[in-house]
C-alpha positions in Angstrom: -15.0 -9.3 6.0 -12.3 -6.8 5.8 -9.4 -6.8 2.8 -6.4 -5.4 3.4 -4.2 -4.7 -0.1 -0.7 -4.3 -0.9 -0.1 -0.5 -2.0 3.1 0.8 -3.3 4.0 4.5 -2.0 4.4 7.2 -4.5 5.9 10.0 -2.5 5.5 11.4 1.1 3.8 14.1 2.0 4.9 17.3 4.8 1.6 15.9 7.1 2.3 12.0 7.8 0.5 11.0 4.8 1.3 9.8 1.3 0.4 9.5 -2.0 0.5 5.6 -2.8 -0.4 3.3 -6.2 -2.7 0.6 -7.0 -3.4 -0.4 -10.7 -3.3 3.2 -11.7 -5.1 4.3 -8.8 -3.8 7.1 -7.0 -5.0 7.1 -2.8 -4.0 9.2 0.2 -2.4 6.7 2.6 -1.9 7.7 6.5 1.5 6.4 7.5 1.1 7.0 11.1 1.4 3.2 11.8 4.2 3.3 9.5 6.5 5.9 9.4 9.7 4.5 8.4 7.8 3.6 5.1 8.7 5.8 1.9 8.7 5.8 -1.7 9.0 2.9 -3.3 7.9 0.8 0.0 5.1 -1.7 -0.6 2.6 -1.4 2.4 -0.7 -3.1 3.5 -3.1 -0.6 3.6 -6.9 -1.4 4.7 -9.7 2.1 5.4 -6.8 4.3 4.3 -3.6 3.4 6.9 -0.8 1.7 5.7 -0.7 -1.2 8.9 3.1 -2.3 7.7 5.8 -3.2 5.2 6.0 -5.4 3.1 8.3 -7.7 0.8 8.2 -6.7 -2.8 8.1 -10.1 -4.2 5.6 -10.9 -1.6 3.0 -7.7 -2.6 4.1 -9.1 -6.3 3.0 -12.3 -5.6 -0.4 -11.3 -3.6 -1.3 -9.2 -6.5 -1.3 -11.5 -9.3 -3.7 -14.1 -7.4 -5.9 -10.7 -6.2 -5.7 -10.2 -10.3 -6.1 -14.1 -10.9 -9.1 -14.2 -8.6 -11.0 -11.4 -10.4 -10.4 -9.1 -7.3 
């Protein structure tokens, strides 16, 4: 099975990629499959590519029951 987590971007980088936040966590995200995506932007990232945007409230919402489920 494969999980695929909401990520908020940090900042871009010069090379397609970008720095992006999850509980404190700081990853490298490729935004190849997303490049209108920039700071600020929640995306769905799963093996280190953001896939697409997504909703604020929604990425709000998926992360309290990832956090209520003990993931």
């Amino acid at each position: 099975m494969c999980l695929a987590i909401p990520t908020r971007i940090l900042r871009l980088r010069d090379d397609g990629l970008a720095d992006a936040e999850l509980e404190g966590v700081i990853k490298e995200v490729s935004l190849a499959l997303v490049p209108d995506a920039g700071p600020g932007d929640y995306v769905i990232v799963h093996v280190g590519y953001a896939l697409s945007k997504l909703d604020p409230e929604e990425a709000e919402r998926t992360l309290q029951l990832f956090a209520e489920a003990g993931a």
